[in-house]
DRENTOR-190885 format. One line per field, with one value per residue (C-alpha): residue number from 1; residue in three letters; x, y, z. Coordinates in steps of 0.1 Angstrom, whole numbers, plus 5000, padded with zeros to 4 digits. Example, Ala and Ser with C-alpha at 12.3 -4.5 7.8 and 13.67 -1.06 7.14 Angstrom:
// DRENTOR-190885
k	[1 / 2]
r	[ALA / SER]
x	[5123 / 5137]
y	[4955 / 4989]
z	[5078 / 5071]
***
This chain:
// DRENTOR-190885
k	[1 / 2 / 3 / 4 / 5 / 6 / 7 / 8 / 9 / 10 / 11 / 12 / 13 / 14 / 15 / 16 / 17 / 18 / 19 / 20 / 21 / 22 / 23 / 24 / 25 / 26 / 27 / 28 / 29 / 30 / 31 / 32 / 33 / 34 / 35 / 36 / 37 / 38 / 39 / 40 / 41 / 42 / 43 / 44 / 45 / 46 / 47 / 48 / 49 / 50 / 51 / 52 / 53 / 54 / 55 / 56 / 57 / 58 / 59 / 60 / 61 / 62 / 63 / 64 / 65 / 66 / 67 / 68 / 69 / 70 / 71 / 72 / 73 / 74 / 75 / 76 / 77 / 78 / 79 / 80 / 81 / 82 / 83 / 84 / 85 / 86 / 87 / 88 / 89 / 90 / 91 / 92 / 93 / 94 / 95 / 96 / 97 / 98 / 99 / 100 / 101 / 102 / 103 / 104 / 105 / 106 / 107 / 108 / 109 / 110 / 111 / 112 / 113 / 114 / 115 / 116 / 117 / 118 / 119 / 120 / 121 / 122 / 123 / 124 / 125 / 126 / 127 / 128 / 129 / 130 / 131 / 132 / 133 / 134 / 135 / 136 / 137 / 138 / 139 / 140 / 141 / 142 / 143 / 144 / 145 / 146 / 147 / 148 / 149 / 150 / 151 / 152 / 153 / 154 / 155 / 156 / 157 / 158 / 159 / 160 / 161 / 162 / 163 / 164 / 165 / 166 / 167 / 168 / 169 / 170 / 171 / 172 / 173 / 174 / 175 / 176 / 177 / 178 / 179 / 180 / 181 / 182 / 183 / 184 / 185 / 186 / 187 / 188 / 189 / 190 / 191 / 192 / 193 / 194 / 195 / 196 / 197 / 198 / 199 / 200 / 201 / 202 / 203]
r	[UNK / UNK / UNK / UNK / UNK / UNK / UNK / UNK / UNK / UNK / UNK / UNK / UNK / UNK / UNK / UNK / UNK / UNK / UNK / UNK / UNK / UNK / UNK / UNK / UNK / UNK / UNK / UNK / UNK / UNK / UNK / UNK / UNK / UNK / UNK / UNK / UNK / UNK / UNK / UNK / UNK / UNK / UNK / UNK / UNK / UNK / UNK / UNK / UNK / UNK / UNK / UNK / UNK / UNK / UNK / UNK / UNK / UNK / UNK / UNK / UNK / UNK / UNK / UNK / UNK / UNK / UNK / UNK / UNK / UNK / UNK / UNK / UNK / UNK / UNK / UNK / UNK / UNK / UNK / UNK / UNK / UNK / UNK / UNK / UNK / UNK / UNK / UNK / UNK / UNK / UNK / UNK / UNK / UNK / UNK / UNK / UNK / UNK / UNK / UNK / UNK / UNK / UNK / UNK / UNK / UNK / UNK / UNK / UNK / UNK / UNK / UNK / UNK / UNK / UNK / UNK / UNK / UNK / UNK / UNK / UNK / UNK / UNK / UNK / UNK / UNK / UNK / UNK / UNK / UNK / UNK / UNK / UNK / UNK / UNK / UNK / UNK / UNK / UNK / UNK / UNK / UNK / UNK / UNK / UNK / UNK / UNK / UNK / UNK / UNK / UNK / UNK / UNK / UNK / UNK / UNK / UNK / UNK / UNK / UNK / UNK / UNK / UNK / UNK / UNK / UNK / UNK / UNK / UNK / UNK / UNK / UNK / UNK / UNK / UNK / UNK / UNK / UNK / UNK / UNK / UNK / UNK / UNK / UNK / UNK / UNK / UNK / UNK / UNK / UNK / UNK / UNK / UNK / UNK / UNK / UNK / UNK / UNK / UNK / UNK / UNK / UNK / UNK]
x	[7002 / 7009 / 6985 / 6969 / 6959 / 6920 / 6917 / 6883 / 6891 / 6865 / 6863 / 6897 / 6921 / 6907 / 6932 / 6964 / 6953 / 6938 / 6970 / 6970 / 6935 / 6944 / 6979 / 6956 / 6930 / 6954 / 6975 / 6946 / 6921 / 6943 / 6933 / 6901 / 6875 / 6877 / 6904 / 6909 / 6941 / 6943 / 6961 / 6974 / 6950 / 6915 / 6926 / 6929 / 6893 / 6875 / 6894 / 6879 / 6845 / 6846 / 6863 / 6836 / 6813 / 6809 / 6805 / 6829 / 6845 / 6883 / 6888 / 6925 / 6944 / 6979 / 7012 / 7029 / 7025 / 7022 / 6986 / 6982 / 6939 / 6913 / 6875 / 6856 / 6817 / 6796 / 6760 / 6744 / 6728 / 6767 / 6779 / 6765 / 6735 / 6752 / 6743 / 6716 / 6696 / 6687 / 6675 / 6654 / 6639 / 6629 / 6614 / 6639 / 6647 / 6690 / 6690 / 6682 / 6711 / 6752 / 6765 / 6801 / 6832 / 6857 / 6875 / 6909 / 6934 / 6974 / 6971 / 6996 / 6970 / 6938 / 6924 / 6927 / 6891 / 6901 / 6875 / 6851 / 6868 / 6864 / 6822 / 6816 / 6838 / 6817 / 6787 / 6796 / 6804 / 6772 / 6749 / 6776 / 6771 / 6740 / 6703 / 6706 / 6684 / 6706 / 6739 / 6739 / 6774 / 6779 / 6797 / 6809 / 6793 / 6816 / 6808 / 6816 / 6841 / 6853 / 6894 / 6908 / 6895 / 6917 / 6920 / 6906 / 6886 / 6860 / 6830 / 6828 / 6789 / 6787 / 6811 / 6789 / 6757 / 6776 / 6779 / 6738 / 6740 / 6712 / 6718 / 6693 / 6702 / 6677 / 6691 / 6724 / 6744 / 6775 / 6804 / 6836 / 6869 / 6901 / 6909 / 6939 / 6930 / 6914 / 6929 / 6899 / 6875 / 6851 / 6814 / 6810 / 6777 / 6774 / 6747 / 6737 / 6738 / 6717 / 6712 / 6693 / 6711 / 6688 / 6660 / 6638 / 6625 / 6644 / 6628]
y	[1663 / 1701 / 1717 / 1745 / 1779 / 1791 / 1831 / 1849 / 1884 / 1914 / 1953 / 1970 / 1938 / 1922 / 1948 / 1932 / 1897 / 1904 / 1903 / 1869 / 1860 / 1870 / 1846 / 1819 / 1829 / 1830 / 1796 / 1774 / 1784 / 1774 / 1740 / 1719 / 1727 / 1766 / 1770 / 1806 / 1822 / 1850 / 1880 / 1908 / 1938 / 1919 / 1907 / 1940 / 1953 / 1918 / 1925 / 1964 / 1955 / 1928 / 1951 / 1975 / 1949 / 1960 / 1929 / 1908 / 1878 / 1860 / 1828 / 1824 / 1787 / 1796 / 1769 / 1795 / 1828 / 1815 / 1818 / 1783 / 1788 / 1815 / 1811 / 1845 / 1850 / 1886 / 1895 / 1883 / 1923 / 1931 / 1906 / 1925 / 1919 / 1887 / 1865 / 1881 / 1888 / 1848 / 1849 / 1877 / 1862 / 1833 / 1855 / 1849 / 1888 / 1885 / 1902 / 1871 / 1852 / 1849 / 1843 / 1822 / 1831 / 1811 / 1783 / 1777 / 1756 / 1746 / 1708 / 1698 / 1706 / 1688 / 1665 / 1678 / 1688 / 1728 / 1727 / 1719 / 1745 / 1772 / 1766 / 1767 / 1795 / 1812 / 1802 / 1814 / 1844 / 1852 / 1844 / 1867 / 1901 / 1893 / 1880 / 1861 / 1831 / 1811 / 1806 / 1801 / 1797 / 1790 / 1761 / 1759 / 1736 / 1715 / 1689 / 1653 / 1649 / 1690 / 1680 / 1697 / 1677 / 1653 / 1616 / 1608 / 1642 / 1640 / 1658 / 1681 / 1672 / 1650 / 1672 / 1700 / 1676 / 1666 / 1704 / 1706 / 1723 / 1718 / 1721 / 1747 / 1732 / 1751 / 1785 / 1796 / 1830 / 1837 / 1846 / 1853 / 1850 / 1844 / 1807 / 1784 / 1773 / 1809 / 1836 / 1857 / 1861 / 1827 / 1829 / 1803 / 1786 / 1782 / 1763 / 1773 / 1756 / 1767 / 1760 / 1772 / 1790 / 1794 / 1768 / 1788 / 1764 / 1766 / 1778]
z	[9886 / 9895 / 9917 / 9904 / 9924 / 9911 / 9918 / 9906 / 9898 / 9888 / 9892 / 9890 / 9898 / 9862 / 9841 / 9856 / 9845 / 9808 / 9790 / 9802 / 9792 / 9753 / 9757 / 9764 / 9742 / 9712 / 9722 / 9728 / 9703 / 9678 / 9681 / 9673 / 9676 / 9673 / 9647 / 9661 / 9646 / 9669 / 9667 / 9696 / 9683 / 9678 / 9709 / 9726 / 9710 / 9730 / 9763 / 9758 / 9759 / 9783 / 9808 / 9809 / 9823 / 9861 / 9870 / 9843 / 9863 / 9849 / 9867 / 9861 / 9870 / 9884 / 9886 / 9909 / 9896 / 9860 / 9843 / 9827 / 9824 / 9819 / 9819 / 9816 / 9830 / 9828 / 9822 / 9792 / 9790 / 9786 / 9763 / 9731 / 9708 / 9689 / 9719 / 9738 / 9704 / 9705 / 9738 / 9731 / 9703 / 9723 / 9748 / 9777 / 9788 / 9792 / 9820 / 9836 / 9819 / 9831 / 9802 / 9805 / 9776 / 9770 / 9791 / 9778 / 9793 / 9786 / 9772 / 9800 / 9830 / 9815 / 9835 / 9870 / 9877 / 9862 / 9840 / 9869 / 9893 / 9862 / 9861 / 9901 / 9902 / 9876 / 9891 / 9924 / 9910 / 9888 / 9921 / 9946 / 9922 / 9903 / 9908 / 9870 / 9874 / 9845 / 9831 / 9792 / 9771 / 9732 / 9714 / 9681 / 9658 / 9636 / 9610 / 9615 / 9589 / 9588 / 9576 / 9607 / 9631 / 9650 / 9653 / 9687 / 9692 / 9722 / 9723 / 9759 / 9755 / 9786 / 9805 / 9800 / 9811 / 9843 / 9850 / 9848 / 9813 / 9786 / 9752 / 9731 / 9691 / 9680 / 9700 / 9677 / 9670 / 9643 / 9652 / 9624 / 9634 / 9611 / 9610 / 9611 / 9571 / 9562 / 9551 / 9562 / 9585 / 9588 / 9599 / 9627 / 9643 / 9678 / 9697 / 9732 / 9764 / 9796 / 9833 / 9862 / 9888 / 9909 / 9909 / 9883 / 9856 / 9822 / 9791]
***
């Protein structure tokens, strides 16, 4: 087991550590369930927009000075109409939703409580620089039997539960991204998940 260094950034110090965030985001997306094959300039357009959040939050997991994790956090109001549009919709106003990106992780360092360090940093961070009473975040939905998916795949379902998150099935967005088996752009359905930060009822 190596141990790991967890460092929030935000503000100014998060353009040092973005190149790092699309590394990740390219490597580990690759694989089930997201199928993401990334490349460097759509890359570059995401790490744009999230870095004009004000109050955008990178949790990075460091062996030494090597970035071997990412998890990204901002406000929902920031995140762009493709995921506050549902919450809207279902009359929750976003500016009372954290919404939480991506976690992505090197396959070598699962299973050291990272994942759990990347949602209470994230959660520290939405209630330090914002009065959001909830943190939401989107999954991709894949069919049982879609031919990519692995022998022995687990479902991060009760992970998610143990974190306090509720799933919303009937709360989606679409999101297209180029895939491992496409040769274009894919549109994708993602489900979301939602808990209270701050003792306010969920809807």
């Amino acid at each position: 087991m190596v141990a790991l260094r967890i460092e929030t950034f935000s503000g100014p110090d998060l353009a040092p550590v973005l190149p790092a965030l699309a590394r990740l985001r390219i490597d580990v997306f690759r694989a089930w369930p997201y199928l993401y094959d990334g490349d460097p300039a759509s890359e570059e357009r995401y790490l744009v927009e999230f870095a004009k959040a004000p109050t955008a939050g990178l949790v990075l997991a460091f062996d030494g000075e090597e970035p071997v994790g990412c998890s990204s956090c901002l406000p929902l109001a920031e995140a762009g109409p493709a995921l506050s549009v549902p919450f809207a919709a279902r009359g929750i106003d976003p500016a009372r939703v954290f919404y939480f990106g991506e976690s992505v992780l090197l396959p070598r360092y699962r299973g050291q409580g990272v994942g759990v360090a990347f949602f209470a940093a994230r959660e520290a961070h939405a209630r330090r620089l914002t009065a959001c009473d909830f943190a939401a975040f989107c999954a991709v939905e894949r069919p049982p039997d879609h031919p990519l998916k692995p022998a022995g795949a687990v479902s991060l379902d009760a992970f998610w539960r143990r974190r306090g998150f509720v799933p919303y099935p009937d709360m989606t967005c679409t999101m297209a991204w180029k895939q491992v088996d496409t040769a274009v752009d894919v549109t994708n359905t993602l489900a979301f998940w939602m808990k209270s930060l701050t003792g306010a009822s969920l809807p």
